[in-house]
PDB file of N, CA, C and O in Angstrom:
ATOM      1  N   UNK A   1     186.204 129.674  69.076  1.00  0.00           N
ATOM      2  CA  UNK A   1     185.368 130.528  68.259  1.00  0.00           C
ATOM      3  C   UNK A   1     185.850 130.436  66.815  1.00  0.00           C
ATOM      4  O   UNK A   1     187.051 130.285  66.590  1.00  0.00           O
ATOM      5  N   UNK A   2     185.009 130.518  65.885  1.00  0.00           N
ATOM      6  CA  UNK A   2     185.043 130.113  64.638  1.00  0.00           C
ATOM      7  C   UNK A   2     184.777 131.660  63.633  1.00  0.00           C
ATOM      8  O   UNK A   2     183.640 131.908  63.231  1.00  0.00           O
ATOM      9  N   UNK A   3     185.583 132.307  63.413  1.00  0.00           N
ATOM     10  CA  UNK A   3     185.255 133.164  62.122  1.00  0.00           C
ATOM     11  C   UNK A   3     184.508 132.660  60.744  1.00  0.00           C
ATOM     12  O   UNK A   3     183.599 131.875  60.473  1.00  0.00           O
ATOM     13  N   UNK A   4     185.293 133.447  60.099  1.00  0.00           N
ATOM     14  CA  UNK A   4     184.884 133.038  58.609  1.00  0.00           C
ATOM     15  C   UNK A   4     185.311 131.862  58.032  1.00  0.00           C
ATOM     16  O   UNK A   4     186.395 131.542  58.520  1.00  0.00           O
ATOM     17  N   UNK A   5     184.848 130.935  57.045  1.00  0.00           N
ATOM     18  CA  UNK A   5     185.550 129.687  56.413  1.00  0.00           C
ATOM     19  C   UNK A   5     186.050 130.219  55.659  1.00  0.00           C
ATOM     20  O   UNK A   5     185.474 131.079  54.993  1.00  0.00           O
ATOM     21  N   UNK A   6     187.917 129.738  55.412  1.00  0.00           N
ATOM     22  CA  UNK A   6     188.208 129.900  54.132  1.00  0.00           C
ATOM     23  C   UNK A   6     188.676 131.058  53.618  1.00  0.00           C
ATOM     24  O   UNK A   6     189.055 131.382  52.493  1.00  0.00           O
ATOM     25  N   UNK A   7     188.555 131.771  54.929  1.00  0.00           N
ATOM     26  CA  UNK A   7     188.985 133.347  54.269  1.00  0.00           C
ATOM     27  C   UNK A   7     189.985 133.892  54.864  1.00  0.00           C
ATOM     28  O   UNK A   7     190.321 134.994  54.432  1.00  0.00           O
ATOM     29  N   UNK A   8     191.005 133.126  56.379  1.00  0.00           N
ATOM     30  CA  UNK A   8     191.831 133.700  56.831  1.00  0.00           C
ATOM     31  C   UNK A   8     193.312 133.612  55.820  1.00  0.00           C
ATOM     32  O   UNK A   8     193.554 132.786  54.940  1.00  0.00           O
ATOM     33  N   UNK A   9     194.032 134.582  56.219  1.00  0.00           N
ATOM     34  CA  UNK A   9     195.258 134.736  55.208  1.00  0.00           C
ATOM     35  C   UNK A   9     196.432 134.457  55.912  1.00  0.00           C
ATOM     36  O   UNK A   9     197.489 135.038  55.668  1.00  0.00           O
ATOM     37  N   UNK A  10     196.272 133.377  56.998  1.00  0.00           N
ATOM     38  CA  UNK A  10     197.430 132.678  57.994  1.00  0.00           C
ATOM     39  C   UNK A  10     197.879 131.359  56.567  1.00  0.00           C
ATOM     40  O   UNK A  10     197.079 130.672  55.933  1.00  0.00           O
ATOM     41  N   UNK A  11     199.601 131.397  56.424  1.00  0.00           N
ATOM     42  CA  UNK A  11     200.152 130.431  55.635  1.00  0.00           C
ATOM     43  C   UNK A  11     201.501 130.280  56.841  1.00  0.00           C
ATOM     44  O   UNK A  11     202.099 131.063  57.579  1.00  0.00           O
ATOM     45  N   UNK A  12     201.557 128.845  56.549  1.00  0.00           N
ATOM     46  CA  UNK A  12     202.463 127.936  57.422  1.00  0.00           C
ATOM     47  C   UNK A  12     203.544 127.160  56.320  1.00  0.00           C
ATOM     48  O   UNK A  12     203.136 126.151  55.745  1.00  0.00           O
ATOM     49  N   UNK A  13     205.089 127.727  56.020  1.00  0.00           N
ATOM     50  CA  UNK A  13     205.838 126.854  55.710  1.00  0.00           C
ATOM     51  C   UNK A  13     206.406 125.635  56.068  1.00  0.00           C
ATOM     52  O   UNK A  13     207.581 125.642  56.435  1.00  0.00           O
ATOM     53  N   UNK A  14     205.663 124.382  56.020  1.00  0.00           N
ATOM     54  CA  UNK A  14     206.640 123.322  56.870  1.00  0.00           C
ATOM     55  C   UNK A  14     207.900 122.882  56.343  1.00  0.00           C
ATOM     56  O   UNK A  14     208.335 121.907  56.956  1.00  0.00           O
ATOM     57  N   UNK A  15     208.605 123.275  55.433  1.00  0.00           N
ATOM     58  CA  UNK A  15     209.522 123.649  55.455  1.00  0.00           C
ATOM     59  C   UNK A  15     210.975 124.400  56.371  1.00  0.00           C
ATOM     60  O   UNK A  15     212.155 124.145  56.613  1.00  0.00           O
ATOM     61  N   UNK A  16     210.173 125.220  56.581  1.00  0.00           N
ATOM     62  CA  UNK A  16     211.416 125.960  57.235  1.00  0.00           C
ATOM     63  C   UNK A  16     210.812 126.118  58.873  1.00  0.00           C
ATOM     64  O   UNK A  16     211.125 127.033  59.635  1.00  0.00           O
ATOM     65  N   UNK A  17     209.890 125.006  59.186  1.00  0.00           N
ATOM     66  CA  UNK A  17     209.195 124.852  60.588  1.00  0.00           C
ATOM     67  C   UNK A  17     210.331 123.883  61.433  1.00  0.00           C
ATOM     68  O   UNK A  17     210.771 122.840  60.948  1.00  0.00           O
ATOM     69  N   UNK A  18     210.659 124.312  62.540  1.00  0.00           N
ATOM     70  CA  UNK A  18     211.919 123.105  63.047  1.00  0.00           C
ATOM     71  C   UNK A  18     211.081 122.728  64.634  1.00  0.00           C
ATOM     72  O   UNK A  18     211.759 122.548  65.645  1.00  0.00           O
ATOM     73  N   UNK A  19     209.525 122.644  64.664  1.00  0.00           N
ATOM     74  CA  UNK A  19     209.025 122.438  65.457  1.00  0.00           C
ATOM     75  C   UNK A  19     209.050 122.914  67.061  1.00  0.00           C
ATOM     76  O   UNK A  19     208.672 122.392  68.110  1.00  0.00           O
ATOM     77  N   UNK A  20     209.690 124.169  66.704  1.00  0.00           N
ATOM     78  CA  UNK A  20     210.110 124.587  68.158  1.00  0.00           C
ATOM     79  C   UNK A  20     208.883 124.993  69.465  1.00  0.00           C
ATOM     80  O   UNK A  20     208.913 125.089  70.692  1.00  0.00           O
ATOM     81  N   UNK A  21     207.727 125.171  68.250  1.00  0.00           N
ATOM     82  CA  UNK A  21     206.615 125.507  69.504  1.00  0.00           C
ATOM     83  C   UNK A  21     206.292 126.326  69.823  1.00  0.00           C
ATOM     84  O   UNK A  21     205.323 126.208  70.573  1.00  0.00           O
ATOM     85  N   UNK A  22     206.729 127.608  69.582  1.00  0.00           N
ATOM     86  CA  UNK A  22     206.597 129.181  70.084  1.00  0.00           C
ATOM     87  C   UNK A  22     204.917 129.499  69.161  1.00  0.00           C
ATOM     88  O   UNK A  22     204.111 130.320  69.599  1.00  0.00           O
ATOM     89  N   UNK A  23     204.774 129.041  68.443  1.00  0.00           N
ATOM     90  CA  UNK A  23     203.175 129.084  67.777  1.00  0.00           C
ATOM     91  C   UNK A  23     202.286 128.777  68.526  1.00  0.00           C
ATOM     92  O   UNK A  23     201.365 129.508  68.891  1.00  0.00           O
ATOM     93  N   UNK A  24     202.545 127.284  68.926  1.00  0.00           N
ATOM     94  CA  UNK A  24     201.536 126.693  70.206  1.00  0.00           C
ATOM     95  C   UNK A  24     201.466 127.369  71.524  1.00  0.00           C
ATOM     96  O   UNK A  24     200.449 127.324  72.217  1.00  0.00           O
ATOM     97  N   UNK A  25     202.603 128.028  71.889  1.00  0.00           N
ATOM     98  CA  UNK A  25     202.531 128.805  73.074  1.00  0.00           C
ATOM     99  C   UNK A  25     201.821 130.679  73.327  1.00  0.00           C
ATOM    100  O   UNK A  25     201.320 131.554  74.033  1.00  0.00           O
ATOM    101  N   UNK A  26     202.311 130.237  72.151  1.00  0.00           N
ATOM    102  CA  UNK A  26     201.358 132.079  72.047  1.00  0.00           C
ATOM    103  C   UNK A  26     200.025 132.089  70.938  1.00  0.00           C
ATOM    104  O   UNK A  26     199.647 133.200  70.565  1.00  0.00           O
ATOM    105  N   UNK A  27     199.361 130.952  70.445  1.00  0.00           N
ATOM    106  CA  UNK A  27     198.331 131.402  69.861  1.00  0.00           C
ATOM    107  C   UNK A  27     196.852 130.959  70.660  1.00  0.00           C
ATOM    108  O   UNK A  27     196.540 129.949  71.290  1.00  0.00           O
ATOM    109  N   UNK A  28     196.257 131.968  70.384  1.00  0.00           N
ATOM    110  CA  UNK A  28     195.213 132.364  71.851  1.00  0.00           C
ATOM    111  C   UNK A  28     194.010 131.427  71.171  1.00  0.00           C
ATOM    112  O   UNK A  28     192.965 131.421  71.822  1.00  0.00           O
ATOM    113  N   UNK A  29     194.016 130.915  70.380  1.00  0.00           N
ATOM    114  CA  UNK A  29     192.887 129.708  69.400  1.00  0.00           C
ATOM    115  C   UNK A  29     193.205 128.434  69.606  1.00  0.00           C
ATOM    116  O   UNK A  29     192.242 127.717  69.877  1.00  0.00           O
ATOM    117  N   UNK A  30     194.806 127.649  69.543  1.00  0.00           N
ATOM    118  CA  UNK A  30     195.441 126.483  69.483  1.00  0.00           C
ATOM    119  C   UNK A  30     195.046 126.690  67.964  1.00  0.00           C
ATOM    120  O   UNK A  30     194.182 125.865  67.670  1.00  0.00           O
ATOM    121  N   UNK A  31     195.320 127.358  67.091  1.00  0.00           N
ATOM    122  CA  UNK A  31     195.631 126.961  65.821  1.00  0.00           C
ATOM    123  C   UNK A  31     196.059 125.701  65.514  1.00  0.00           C
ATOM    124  O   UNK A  31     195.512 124.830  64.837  1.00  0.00           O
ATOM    125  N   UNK A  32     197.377 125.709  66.243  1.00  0.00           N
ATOM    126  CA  UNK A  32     198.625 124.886  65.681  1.00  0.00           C
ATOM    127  C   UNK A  32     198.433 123.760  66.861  1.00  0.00           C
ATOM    128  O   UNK A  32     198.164 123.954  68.047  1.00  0.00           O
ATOM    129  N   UNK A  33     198.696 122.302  66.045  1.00  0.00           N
ATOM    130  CA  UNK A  33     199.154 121.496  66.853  1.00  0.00           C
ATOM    131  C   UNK A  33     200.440 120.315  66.559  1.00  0.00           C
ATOM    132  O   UNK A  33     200.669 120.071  65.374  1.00  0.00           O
ATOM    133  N   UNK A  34     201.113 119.727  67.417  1.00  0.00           N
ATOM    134  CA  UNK A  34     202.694 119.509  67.133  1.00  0.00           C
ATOM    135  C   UNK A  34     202.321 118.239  66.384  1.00  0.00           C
ATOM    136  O   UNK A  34     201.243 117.718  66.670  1.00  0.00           O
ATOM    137  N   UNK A  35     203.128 117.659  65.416  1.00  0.00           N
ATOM    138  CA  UNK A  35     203.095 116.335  64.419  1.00  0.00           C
ATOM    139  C   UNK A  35     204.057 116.326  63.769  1.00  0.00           C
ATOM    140  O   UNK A  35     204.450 117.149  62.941  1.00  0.00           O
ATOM    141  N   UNK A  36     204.688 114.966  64.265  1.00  0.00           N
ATOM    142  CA  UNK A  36     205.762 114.785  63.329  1.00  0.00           C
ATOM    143  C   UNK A  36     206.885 115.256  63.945  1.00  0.00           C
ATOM    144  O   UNK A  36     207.900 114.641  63.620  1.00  0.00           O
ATOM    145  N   UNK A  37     207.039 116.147  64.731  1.00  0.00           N
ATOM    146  CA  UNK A  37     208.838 116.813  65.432  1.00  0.00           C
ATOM    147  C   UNK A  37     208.853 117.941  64.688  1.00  0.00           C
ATOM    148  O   UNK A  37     209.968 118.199  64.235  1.00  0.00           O
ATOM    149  N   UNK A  38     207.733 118.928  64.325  1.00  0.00           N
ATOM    150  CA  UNK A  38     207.136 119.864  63.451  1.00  0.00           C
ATOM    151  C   UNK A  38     205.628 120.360  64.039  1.00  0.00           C
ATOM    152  O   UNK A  38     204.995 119.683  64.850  1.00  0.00           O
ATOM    153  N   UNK A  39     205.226 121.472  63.573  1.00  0.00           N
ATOM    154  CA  UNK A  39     204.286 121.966  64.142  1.00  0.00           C
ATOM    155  C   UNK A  39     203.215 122.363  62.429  1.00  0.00           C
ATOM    156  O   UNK A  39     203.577 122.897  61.381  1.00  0.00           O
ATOM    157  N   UNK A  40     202.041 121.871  62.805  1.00  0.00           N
ATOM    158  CA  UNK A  40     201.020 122.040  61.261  1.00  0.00           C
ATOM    159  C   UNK A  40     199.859 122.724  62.224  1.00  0.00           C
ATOM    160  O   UNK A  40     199.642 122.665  63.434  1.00  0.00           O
ATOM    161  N   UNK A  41     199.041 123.586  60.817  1.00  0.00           N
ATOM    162  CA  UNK A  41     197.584 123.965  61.192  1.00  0.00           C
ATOM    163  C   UNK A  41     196.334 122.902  61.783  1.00  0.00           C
ATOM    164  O   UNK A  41     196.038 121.953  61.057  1.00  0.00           O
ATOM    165  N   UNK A  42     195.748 123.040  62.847  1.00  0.00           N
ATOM    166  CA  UNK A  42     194.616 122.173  63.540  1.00  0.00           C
ATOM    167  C   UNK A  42     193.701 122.721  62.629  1.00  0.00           C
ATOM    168  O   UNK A  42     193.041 121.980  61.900  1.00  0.00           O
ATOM    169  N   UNK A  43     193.577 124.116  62.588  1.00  0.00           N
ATOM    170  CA  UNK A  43     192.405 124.397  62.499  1.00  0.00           C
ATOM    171  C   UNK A  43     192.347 126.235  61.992  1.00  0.00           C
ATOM    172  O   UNK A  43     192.069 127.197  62.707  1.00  0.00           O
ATOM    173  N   UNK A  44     192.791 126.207  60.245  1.00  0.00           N
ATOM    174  CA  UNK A  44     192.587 127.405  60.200  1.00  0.00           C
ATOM    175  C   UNK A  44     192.023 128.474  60.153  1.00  0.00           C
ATOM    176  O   UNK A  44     192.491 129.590  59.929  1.00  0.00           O
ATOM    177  N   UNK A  45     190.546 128.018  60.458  1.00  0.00           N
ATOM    178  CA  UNK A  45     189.628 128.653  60.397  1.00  0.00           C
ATOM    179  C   UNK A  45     189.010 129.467  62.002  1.00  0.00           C
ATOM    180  O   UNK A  45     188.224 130.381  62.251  1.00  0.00           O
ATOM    181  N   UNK A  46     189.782 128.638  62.731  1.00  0.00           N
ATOM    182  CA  UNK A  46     189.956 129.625  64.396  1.00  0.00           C
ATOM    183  C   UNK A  46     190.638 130.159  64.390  1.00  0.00           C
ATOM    184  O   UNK A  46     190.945 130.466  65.542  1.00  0.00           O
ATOM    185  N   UNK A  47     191.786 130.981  63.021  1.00  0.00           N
ATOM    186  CA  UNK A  47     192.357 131.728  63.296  1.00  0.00           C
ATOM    187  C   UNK A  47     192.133 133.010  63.354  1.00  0.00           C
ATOM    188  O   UNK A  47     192.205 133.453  62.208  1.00  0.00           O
ATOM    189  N   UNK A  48     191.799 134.170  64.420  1.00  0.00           N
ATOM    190  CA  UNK A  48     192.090 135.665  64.578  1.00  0.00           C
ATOM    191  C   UNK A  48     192.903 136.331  63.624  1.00  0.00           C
ATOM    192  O   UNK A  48     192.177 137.309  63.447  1.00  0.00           O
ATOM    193  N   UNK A  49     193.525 136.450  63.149  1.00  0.00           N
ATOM    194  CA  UNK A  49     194.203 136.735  62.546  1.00  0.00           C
ATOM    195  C   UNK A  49     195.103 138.184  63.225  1.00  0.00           C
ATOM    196  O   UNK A  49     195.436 139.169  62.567  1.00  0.00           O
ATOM    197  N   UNK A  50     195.314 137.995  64.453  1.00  0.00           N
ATOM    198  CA  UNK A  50     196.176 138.415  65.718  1.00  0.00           C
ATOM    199  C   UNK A  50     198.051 138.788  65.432  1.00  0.00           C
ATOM    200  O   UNK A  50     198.763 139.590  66.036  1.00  0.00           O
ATOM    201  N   UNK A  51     198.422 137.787  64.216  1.00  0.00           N
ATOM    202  CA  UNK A  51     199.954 137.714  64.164  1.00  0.00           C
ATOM    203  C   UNK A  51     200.445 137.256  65.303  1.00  0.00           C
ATOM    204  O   UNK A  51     201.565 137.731  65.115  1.00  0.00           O
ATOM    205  N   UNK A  52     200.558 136.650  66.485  1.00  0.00           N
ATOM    206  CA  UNK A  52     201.339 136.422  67.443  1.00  0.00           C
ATOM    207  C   UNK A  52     201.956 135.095  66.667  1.00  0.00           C
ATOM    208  O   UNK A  52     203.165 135.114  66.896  1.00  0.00           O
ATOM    209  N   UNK A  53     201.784 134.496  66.236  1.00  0.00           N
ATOM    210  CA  UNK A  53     202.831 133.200  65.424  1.00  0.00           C
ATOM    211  C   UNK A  53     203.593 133.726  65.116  1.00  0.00           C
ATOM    212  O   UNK A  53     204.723 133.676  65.601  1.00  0.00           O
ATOM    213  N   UNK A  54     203.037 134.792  63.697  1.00  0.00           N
ATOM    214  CA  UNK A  54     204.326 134.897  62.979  1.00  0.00           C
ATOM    215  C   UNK A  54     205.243 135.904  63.706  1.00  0.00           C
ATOM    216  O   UNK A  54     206.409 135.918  63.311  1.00  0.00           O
ATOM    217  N   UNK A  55     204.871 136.845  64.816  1.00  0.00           N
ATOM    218  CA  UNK A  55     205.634 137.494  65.309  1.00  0.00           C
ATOM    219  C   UNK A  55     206.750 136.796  66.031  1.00  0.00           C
ATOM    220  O   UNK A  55     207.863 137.307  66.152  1.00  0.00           O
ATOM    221  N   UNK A  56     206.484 135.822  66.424  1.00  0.00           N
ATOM    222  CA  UNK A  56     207.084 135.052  68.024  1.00  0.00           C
ATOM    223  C   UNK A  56     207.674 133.847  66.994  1.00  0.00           C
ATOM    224  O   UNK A  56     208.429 133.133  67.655  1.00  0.00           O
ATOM    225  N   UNK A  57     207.587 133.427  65.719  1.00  0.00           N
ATOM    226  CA  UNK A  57     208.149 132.276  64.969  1.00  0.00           C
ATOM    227  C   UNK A  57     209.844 132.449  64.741  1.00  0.00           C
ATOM    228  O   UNK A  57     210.156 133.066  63.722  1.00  0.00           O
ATOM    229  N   UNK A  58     210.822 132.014  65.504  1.00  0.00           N
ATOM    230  CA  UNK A  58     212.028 132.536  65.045  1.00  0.00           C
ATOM    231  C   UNK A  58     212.778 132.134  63.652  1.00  0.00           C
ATOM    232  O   UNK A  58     213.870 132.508  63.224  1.00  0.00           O
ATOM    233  N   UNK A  59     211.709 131.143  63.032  1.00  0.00           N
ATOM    234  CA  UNK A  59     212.397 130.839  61.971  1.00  0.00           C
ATOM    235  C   UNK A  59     211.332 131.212  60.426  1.00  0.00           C
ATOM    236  O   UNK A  59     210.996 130.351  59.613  1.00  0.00           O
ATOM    237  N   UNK A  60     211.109 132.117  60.377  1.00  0.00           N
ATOM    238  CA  UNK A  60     210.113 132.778  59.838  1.00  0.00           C
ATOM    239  C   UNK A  60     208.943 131.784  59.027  1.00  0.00           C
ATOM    240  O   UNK A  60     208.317 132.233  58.067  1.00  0.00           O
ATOM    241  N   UNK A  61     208.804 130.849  59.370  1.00  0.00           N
ATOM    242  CA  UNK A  61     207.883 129.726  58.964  1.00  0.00           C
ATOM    243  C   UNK A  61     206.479 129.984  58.975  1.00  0.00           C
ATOM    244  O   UNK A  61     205.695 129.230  58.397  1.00  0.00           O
ATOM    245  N   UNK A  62     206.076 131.103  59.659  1.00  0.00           N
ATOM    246  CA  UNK A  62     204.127 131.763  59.932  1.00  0.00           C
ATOM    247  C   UNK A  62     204.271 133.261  59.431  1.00  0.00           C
ATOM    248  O   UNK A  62     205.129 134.097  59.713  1.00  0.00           O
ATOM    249  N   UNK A  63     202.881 133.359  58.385  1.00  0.00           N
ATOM    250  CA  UNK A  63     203.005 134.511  57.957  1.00  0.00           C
ATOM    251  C   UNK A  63     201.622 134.599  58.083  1.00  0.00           C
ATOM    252  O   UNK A  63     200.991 133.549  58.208  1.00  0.00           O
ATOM    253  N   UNK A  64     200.906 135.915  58.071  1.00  0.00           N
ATOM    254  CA  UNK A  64     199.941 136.016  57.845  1.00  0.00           C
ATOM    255  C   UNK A  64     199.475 137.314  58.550  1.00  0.00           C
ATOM    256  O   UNK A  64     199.818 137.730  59.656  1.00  0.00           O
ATOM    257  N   UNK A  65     198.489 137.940  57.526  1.00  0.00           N
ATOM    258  CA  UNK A  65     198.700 139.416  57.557  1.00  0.00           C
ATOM    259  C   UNK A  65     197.542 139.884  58.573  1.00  0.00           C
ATOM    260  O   UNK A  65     196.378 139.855  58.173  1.00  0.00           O
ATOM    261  N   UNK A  66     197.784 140.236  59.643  1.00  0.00           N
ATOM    262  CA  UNK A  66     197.727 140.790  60.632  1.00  0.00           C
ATOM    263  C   UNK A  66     196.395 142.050  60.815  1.00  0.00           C
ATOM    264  O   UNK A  66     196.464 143.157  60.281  1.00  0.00           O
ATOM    265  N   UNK A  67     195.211 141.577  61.689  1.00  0.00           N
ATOM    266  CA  UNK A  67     194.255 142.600  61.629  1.00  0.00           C
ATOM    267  C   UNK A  67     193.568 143.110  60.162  1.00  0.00           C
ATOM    268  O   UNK A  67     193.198 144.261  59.931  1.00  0.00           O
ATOM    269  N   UNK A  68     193.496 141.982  59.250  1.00  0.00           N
ATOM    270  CA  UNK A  68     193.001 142.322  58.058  1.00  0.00           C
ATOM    271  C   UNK A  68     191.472 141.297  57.754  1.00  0.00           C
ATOM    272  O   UNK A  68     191.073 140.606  58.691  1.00  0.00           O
ATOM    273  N   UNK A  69     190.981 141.285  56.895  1.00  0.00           N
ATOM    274  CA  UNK A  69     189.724 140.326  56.575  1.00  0.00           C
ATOM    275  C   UNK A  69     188.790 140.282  57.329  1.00  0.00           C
ATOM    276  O   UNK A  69     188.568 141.035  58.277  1.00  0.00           O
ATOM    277  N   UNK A  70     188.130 139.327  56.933  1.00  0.00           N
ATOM    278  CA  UNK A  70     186.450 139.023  57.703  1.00  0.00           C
ATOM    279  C   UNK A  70     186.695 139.046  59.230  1.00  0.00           C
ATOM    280  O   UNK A  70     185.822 139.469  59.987  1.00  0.00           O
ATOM    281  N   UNK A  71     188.120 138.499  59.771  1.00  0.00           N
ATOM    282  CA  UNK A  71     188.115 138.435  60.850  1.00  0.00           C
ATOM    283  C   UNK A  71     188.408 139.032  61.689  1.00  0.00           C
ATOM    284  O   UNK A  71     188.284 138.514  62.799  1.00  0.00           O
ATOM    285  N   UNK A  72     188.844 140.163  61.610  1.00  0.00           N
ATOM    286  CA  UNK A  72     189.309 141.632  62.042  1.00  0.00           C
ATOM    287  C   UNK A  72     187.932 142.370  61.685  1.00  0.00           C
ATOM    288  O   UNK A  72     187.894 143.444  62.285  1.00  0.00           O
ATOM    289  N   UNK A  73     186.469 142.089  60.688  1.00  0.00           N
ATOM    290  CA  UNK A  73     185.494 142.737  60.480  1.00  0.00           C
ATOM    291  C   UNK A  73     184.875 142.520  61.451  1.00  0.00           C
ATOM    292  O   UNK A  73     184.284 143.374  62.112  1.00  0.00           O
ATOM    293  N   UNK A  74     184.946 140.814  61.778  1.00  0.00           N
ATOM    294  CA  UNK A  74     183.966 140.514  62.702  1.00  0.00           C
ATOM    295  C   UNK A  74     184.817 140.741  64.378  1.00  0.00           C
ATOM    296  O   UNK A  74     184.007 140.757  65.304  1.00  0.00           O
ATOM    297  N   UNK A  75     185.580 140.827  64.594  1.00  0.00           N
ATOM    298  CA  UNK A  75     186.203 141.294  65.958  1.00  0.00           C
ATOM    299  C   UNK A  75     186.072 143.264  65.820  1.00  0.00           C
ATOM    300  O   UNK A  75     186.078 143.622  66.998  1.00  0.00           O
ATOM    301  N   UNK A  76     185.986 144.306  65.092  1.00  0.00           N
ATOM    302  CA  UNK A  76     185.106 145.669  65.428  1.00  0.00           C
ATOM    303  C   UNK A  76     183.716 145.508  65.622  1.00  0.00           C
ATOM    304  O   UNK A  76     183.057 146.348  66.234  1.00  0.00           O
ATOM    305  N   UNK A  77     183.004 144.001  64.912  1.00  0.00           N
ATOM    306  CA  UNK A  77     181.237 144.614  64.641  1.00  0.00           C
ATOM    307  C   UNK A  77     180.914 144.396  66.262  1.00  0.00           C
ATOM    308  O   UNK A  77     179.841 144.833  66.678  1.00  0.00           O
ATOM    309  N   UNK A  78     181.989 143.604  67.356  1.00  0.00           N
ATOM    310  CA  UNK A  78     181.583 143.357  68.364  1.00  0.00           C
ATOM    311  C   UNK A  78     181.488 144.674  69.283  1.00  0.00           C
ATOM    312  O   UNK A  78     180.687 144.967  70.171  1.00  0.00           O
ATOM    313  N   UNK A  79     182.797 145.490  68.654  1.00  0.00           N
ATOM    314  CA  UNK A  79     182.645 146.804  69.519  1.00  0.00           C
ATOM    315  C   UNK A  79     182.030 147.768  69.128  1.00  0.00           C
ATOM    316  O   UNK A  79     181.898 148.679  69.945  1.00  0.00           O
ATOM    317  N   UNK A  80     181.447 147.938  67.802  1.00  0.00           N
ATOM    318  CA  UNK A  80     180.802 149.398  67.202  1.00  0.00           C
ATOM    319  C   UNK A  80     179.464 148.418  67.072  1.00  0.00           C
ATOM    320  O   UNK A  80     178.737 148.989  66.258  1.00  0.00           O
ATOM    321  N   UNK A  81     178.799 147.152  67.532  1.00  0.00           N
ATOM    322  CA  UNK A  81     177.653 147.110  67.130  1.00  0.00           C
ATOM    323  C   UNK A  81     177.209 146.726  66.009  1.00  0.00           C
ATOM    324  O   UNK A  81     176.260 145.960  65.840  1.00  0.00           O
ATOM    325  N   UNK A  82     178.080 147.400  64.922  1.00  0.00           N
ATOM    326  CA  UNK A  82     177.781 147.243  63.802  1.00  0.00           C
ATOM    327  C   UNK A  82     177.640 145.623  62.724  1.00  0.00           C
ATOM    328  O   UNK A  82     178.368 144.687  63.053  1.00  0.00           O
ATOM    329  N   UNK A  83     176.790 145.464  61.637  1.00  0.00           N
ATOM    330  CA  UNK A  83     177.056 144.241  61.095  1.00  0.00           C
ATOM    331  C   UNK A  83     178.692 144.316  60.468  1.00  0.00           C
ATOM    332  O   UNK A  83     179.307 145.217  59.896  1.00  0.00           O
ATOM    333  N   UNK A  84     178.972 143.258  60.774  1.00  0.00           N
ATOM    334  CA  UNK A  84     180.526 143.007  59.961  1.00  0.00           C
ATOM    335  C   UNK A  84     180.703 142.830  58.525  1.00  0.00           C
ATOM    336  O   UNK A  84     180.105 141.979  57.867  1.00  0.00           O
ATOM    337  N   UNK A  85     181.725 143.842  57.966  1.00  0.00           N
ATOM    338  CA  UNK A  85     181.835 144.175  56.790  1.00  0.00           C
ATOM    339  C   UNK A  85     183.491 143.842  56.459  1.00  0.00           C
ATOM    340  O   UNK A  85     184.515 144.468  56.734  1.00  0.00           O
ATOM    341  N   UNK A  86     183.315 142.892  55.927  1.00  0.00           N
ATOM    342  CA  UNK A  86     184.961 142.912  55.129  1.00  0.00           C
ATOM    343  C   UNK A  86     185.287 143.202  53.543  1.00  0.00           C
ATOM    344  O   UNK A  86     186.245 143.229  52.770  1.00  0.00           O
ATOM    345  N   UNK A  87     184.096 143.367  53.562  1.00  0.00           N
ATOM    346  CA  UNK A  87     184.847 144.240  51.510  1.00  0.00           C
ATOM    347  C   UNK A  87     184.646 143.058  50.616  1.00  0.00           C
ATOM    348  O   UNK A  87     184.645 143.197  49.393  1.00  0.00           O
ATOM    349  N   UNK A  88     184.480 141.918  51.184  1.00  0.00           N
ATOM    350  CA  UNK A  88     184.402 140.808  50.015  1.00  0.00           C
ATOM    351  C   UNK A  88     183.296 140.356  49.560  1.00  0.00           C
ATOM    352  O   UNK A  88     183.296 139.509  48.667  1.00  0.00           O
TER     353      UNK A  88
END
């Protein structure tokens, strides 16, 4: 499932990524897929914006702010009905 383009606020340091995988195992989209002996974004625009990366990342390499934006608008309009509203 595809949210909004362009508007999720998931950022990935590959830097301080040591490819361990705990992203790929807990993100409920496959965001992330492994390259390189390192882990990069597939696809950031299936991201929920859920936090289970950056929660479960032990090397603080996934950030991204949690239940906010279009995509947290459009995951309530499913339960109140309502059209989805994110403020932007």
């Amino acid at each position: 499932m595809k949210y909004l383009k362009n508007v999720v606020t998931l950022r990935h340091d590959i830097e301080k990524c040591t490819g361990c995988g705990m992203c790929l195992e807990v993100c409920p989209h496959r965001v992330f897929i492994p390259s390189e002996g390192k882990v990069k974004i597939r696809d950031r625009d299936a991201c929920m914006e859920c936090g289970a990366c950056a929660r479960n990342c032990p090397f603080g390499a996934i950030e991204v702010d949690e239940g906010v934006g279009c995509a947290a608008a459009i995951i309530m309009s499913f339960f109140t009905g309502e059209e989805p509203s994110c403020g932007c």
